[in-house]
C-alpha positions in Angstrom: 0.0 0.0 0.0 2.7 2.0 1.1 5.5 1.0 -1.7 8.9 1.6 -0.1 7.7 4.1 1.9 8.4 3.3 5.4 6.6 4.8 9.0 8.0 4.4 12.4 4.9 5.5 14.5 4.7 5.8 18.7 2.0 5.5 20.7 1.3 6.4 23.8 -1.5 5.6 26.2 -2.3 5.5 30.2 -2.2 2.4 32.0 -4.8 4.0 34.5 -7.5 3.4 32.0 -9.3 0.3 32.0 -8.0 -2.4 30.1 -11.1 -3.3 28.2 -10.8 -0.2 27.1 -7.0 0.1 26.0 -7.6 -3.2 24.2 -9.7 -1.6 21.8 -8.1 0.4 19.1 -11.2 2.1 17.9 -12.3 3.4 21.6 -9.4 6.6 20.8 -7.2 5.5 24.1 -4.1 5.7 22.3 -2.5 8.8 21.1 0.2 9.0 18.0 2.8 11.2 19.4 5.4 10.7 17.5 6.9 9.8 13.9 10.2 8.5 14.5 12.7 8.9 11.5 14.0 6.3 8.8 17.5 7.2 7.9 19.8 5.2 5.7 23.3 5.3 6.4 25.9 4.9 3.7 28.6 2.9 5.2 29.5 -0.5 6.0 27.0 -3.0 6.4 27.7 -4.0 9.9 27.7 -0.6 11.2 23.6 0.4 9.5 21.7 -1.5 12.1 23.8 0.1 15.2 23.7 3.7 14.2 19.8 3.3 13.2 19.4 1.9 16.3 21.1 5.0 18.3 18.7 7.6 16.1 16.1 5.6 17.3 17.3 5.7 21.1 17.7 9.5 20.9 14.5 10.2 18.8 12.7 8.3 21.8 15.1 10.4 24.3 14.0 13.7 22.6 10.1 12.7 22.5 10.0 11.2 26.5 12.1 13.8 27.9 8.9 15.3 29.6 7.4 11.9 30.8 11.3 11.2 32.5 10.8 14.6 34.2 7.3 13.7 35.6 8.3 10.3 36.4 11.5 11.8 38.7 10.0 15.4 40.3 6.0 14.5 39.3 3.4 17.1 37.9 0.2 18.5 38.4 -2.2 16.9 36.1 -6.6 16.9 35.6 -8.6 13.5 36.1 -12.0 13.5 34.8 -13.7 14.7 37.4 -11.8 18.6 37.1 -9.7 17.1 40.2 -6.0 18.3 40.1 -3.8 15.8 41.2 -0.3 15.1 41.3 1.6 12.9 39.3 4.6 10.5 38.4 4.9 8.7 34.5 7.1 6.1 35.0 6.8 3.8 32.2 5.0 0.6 32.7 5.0 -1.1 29.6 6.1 -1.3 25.8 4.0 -3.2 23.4 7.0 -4.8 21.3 8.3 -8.1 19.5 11.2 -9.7 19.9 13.7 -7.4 17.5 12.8 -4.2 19.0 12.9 -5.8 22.2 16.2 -6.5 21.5 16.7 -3.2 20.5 15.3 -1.6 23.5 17.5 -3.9 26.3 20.4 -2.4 24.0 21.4 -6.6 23.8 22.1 -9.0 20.7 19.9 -11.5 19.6 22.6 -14.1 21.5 20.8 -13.5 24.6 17.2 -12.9 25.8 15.9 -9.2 26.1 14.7 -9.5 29.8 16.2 -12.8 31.3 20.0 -13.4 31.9 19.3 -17.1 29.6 21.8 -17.3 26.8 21.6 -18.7 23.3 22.4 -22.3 24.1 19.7 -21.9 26.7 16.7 -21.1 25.1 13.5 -23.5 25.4 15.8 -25.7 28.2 12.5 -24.9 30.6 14.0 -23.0 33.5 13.3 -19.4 34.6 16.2 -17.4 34.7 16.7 -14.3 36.6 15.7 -11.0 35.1 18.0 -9.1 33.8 18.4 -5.7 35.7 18.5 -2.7 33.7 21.4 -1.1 35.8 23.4 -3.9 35.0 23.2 -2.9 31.2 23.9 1.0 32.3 27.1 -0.3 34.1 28.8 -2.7 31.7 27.9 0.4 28.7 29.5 3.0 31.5 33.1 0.7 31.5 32.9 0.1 27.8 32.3 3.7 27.1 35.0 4.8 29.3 37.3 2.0 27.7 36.4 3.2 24.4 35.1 6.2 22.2 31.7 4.7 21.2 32.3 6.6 17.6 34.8 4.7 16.9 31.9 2.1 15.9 34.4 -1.4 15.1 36.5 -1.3 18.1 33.3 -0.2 20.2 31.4 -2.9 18.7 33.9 -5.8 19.0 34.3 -5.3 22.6 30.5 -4.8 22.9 29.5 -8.0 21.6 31.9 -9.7 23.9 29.6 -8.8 26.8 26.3 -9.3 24.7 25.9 -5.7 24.1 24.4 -4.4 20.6 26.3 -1.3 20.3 23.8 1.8 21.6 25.5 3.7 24.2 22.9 5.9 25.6 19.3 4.2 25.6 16.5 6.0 26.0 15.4 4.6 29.2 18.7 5.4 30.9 17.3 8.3 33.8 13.7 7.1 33.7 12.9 6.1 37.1 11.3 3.3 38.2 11.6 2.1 34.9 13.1 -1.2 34.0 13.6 -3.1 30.7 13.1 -6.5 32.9 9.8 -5.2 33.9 8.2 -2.8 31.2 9.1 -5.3 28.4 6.3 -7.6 28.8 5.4 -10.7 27.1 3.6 -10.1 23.8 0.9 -12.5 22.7 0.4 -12.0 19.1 4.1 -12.2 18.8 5.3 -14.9 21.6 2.2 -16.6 22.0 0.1 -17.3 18.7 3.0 -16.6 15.8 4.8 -18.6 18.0 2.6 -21.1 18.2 2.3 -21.0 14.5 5.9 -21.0 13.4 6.2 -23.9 16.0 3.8 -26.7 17.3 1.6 -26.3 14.1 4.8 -26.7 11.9 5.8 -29.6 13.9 1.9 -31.2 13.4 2.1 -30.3 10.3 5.3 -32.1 9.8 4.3 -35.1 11.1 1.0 -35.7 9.5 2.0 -34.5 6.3 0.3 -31.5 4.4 -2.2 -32.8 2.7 -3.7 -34.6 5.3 -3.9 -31.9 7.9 -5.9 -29.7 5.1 -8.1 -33.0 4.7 -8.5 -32.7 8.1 -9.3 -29.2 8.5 -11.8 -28.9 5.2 -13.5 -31.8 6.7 -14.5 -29.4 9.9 -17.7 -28.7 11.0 -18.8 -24.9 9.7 -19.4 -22.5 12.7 -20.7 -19.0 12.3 -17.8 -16.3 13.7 -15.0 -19.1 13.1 -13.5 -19.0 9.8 -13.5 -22.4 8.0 -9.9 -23.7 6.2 -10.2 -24.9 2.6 -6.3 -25.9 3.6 -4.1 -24.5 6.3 -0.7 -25.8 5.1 0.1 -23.0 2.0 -1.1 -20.2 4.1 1.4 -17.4 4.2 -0.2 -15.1 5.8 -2.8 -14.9 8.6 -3.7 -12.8 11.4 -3.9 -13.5 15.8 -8.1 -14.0 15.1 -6.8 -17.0 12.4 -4.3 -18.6 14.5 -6.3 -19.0 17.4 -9.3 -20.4 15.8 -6.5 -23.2 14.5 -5.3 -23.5 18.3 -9.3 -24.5 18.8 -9.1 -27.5 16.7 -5.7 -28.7 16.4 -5.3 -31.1 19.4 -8.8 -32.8 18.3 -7.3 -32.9 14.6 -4.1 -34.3 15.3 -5.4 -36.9 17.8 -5.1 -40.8 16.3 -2.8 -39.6 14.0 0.1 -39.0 16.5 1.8 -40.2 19.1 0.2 -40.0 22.6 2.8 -37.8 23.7 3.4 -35.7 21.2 -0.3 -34.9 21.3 0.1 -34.1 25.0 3.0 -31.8 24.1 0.9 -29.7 21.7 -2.1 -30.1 24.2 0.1 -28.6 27.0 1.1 -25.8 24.8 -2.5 -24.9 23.7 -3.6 -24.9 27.6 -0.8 -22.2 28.1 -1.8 -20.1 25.9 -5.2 -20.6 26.8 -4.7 -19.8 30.2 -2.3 -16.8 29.8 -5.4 -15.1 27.9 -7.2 -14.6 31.1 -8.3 -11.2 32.0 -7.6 -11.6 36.4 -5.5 -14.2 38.2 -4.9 -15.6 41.3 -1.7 -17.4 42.6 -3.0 -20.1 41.9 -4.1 -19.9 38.5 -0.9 -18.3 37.9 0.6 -21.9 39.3 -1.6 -23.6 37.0 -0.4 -21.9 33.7 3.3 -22.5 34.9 2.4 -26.5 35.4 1.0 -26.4 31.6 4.2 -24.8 30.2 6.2 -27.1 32.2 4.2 -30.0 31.2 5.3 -29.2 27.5 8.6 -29.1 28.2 8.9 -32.6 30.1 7.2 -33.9 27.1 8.7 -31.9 24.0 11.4 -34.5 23.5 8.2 -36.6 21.7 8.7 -33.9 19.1 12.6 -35.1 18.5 11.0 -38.6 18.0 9.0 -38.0 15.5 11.0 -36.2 13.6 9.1 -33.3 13.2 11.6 -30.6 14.1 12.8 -29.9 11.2 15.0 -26.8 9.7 15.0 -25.3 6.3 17.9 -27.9 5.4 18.0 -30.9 8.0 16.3 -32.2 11.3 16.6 -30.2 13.7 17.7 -31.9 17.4 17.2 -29.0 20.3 14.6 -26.7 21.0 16.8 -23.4 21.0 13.6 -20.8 20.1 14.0 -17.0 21.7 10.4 -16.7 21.6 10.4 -19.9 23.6 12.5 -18.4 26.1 10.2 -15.4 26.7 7.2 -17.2 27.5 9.1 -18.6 30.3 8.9 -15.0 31.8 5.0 -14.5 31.5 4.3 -16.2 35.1 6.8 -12.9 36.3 5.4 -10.5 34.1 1.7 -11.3 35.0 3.0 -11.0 39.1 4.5 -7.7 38.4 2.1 -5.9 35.6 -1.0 -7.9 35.8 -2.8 -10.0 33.3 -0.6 -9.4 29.8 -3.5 -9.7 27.5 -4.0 -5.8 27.7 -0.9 -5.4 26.5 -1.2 -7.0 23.0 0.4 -5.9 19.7 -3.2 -6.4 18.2 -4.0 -3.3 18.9 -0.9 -1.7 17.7 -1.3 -3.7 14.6 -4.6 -1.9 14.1 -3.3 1.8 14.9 -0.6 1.0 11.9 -3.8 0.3 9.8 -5.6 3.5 11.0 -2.9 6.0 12.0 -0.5 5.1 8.9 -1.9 2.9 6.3 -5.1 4.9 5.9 -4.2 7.9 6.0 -1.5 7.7 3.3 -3.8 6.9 0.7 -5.4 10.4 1.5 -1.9 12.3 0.5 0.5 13.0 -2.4 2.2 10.0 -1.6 6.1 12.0 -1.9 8.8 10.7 0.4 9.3 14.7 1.3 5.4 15.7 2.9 3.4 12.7 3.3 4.8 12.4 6.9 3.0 16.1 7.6 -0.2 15.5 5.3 -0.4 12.4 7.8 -0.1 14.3 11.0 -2.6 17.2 9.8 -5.4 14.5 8.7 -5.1 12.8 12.1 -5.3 16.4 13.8 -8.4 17.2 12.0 -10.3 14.2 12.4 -9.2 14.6 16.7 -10.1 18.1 16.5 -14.1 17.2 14.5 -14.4 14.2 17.2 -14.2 16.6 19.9 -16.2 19.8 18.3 -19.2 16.6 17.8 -18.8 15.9 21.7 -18.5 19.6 22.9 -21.6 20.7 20.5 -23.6 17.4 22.2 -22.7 19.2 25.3 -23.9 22.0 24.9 -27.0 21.2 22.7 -27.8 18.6 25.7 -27.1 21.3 28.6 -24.7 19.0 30.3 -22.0 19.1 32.5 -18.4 18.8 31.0 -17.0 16.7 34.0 -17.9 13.6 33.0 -19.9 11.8 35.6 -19.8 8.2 37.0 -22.9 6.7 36.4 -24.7 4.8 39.3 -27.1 2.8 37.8 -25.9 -1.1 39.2 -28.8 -2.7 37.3 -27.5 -0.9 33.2 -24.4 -2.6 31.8 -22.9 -0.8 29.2 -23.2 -2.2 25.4 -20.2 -0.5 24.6 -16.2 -0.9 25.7 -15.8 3.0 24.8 -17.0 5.3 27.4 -17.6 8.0 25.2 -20.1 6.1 22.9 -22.0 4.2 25.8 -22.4 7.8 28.0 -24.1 9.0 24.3 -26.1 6.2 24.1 -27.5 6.9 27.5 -28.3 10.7 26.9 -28.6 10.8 23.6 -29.1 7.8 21.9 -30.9 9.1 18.6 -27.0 11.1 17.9 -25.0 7.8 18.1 -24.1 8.1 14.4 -22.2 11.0 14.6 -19.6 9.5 17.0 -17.5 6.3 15.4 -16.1 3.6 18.0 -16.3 -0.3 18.7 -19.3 -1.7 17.4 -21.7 -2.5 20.1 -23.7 -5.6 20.8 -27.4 -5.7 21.9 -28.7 -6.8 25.4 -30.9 -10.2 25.4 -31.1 -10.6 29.0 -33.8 -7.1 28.8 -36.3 -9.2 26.1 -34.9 -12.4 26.0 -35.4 -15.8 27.4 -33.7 -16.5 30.5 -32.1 -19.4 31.9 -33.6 -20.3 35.8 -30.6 -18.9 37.2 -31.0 -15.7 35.1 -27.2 -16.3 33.7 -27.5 -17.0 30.1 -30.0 -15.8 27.5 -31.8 -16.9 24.5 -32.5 -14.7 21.9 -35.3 -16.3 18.7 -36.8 -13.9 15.7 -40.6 -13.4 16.2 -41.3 -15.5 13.1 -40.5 -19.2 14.2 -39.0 -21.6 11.0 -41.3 -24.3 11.5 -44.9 -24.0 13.5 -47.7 -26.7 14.6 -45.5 -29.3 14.1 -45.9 -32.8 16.5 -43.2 -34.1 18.6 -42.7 -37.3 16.4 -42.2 -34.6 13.6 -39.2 -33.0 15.5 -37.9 -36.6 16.2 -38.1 -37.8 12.9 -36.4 -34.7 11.1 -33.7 -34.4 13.3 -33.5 -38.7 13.7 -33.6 -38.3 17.7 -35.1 -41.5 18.4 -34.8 -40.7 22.4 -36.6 -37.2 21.5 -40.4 -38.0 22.7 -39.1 -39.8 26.1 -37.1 -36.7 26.9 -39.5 -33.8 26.2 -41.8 -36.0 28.8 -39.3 -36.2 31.4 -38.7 -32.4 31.5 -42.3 -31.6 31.5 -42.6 -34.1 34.4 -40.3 -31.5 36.5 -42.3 -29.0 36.6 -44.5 -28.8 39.5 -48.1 -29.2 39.0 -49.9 -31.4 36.4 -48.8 -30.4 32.9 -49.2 -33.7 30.6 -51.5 -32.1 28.7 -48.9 -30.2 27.6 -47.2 -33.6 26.2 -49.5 -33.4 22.9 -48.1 -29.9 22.2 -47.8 -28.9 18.9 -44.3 -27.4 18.5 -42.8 -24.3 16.9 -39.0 -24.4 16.2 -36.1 -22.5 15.2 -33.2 -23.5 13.0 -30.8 -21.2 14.5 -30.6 -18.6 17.6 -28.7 -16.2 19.7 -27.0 -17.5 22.7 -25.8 -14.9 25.1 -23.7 -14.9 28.6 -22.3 -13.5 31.5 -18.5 -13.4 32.1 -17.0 -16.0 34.5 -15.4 -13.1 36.1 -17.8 -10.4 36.6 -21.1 -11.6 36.1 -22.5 -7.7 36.1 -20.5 -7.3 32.7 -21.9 -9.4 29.2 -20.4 -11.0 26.3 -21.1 -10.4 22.7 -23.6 -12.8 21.8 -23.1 -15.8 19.6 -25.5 -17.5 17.1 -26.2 -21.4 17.5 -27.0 -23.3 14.8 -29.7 -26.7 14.2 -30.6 -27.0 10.8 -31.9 -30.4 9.8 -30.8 -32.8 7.0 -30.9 -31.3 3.7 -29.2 -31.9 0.5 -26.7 -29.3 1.3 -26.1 -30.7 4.7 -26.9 -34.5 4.6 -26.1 -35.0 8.1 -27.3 -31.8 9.6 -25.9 -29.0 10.9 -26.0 -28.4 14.6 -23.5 -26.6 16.5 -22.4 -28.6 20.0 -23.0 -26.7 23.2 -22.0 -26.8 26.6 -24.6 -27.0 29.3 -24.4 -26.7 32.7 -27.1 -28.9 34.1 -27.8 -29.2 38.1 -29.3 -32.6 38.8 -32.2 -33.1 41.6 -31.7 -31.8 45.1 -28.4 -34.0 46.8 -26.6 -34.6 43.4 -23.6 -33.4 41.8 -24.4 -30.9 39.5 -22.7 -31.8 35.4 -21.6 -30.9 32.2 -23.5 -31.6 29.1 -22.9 -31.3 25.6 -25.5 -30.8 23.6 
């Protein structure tokens, strides 16, 4: 889209604000504050890569300075509610991937970014110790002193003799409180599903060969909001949405056609990553993610066995993988900065579509201005997002401090704040204000569950209606049908058999909608369940399976259907 134009953009956003909103590009949390320069140097090159990594360190230097003054001597700052308050910006995360990592401990790719593991370490399965930032300021401090950092092949020889890529001043260096161990986090688009991709699915896909692992995966049943694989093997590209719904299927594929073990070792892998998704933890659950990655690594040498570790010439026999080593570190990073799902490079992935890759298509396109032309658009469309909000305002008579809202029973259908306080005071403006796409509320109209946790949502026109119960049973060849619908009616209290010769209405697909497991006053997006009968398009129906909590009679153990 771009041609050989290149941008280097930085965002910036405040870890204060909620994650659910942070995670969502569209919701305007993030702020593009700066375009960091491109240069190409015309010397050696060995020397290229160092000396565009020191621009880079000062550009950063230059653009933080103020946030490294706040973070050492605070400053008086605004919250929403007009309160002045002071203070401190010390920086608490960088959304990165492994080579700018790398780049921003100021190590080489020899070593890990934020462990002290080495090279012929990586993927051995033990947790080193982190590796201090003041240790790196020290060991750059002697070699700086020992010699001129200009003069760039004697600097750089005795540099890499102590792991060091070459930048003598990084831009952290004066930050306070800041860390590279810390605020370099584990990154799950990059270390969790590429990884997983590159990896385990190359290793399955090794072992069962290509062809059959897209027989396998075209053979799949068809769900609505899951994409379906014609053939997963030639795919060169896909996104974090595509690699997960592969990590839903892939133990189930691959089992019977593998070794026992090696199957274990791909289903301890997809439990990690699993796990690490979570929005809260608990020491425990932490403890339980640990157990999964280290039940993957005492069972990884099934992958050796089979062969299926295989470089772009020869088998390979070790498990040497940087990304491998950073997920070692996610246990630490989740006990120091929380759950590490909020800070996800999908959402910087998207701010390079909306902030860059859009926006250039709106200029002249010349190396020399489209940088500015990029800037300005950006500043416009801020400055008409604001003048819409600030006219609502005033047109509605309403404070500008933007009040908490105290209704317990409302839950919001949006994750931005801006666009769910509109929707609340002035719902019929809501297409003047662009953000994430809302969902609707079943549990208000719906059908409810008994313990009001899960809704049903049906359209008002049912796809088949007056139909007997041997009718259902026949279409849908549920022999067991009849003798089931009795047994429910027969739990409700009072007499109802006459309800047993029913005629039925029924629906070939509906909305299923729940509650979060961990905070049952928020809702998730609703999903659609299909049961279409047997049909020349679909021979052997179409019905999606479903989980179901079922509580058994008074004094039994309550189970898990699927249904």
């Amino acid at each position: 889209m771009t041609g050989d134009l290149e941008m280097h953009p930085l965002f910036l956003t405040i870890a204060n604000i909620n994650s659910e909103v942070r995670m969502k590009a569209t919701s305007h949390a993030w702020a593009c504050i700066a375009y960091t320069p491109t240069p190409e140097f015309l010397v050696h090159p060995d020397f290229r890569s160092v000396l565009e990594a020191r621009v880079w360190h000062r550009c950063m230097d230059i653009v933080c300075a103020g946030l490294k003054l706040a973070a050492r001597t605070g400053t008086f700052m605004s919250d929403p509610s007009s309160l002045t308050r002071y203070c401190f910006t010390p920086l608490v995360a960088y959304i990165a991937d492994l080579p700018e990592q790398l780049m921003i401990a100021c190590v080489t790719k020899s070593v890990s970014p934020i462990s002290l593991a080495k090279q012929s370490q990586f993927g051995d399965g033990i947790l080193y110790p982190p590796r201090d930032g003041e240790l790196t300021l020290r060991k750059l401090e002697e070699l700086c002193k020992k010699i001129d950092p200009w003069k760039l092949q004697e600097f750089l020889a005795e540099a890499k003799k102590h792991h060091l890529s070459g930048v003598q001043l990084p831009f952290w260096d004066g930050w306070r409180f800041s860390n590279p161990s810390i605020f370099l986090l584990g990154e799950l688009l990059h270390a969790g599903h590429k990884l997983f991709n590159d990896h385990p699915f190359k290793w399955c896909k090794e072992l069962l060969g290509a062809d059959e692992l897209d027989a396998c995966y075209r053979i799949h049943h068809k769900r609505v909001g899951i994409r379906h694989f014609d053939g997963v093997s030639r795919a060169k590209q896909m996104t974090g949405h595509e690699h997960r719904d592969i990590q839903r299927t892939i133990v189930a594929t691959i089992a019977g056609g593998a070794d026992p073990e090696f199957v274990r070792t791909i289903r301890a892998f997809v439990d990690f990553l699993y796990r690490v998704q979570s929005l809260t933890f608990t020491p425990s659950s932490i403890q339980t993610m640990e157990h999964d990655l280290w039940e993957f690594h005492s069972y990884k040498g099934a992958v050796l066995r089979a062969g299926a570790r295989q470089g772009k010439s020869q088998e390979m026999n070790h498990f040497r993988i940087p990304k491998l080593e950073l997920i070692q570190s996610f246990g630490r990073n989740i006990r120091n900065s929380g759950a590490i799902i909020q800070y996800t490079a999908d959402v910087s992935e998207r701010l390079l579509i909306t902030h860059c890759k859009n926006p250039f298509t709106r200029t002249n396109r010349q190396r020399s201005g489209f940088t500015q032309q990029i800037v300005l658009l950006l500043d416009r469309e801020e400055s008409i997002r604001q003048f819409d909000l600030y006219s609502l305002l005033l047109e509605k008579d309403i404070s500008f401090t933007n009040p908490l809202f105290s209704e317990v029973d409302d839950d919001p259908c949006y994750v931005d704040p801006t666009l769910d306080w509109v929707q609340r005071v002035a719902p019929e403006e809501m297409n003047r204000f662009q953000g994430p796409r809302g969902f609707k509320n079943h549990f208000l109209k719906g059908i409810l569950s008994q313990d009001s946790s899960t809704a049903f949502h049906v359209t008002v026109k049912a796809d088949f209606a007056d139909k007997s119960s041997n009718y259902v049973a026949s279409t849908y060849a549920l022999p067991d049908f009849l003798s089931l619908l009795r047994a429910y009616i027969d739990t409700i209290p009072g007499d109802h058999s006459h309800l047993c010769g029913r005629l039925l209405k029924g629906w070939f697909k509906f909305r299923l909608q729940l509650q979060s497991r961990l905070n049952p006053r928020k809702l998730m997006p609703s999903q659609q369940v299909q049961a279409l009968p047997p049909s020349e398009q679909h021979p052997f129906e179409k019905c999606d399976a479903v989980l179901t909590h079922y509580t058994l009679p008074s004094g039994s153990n309550s189970k898990f259907l699927a249904c």
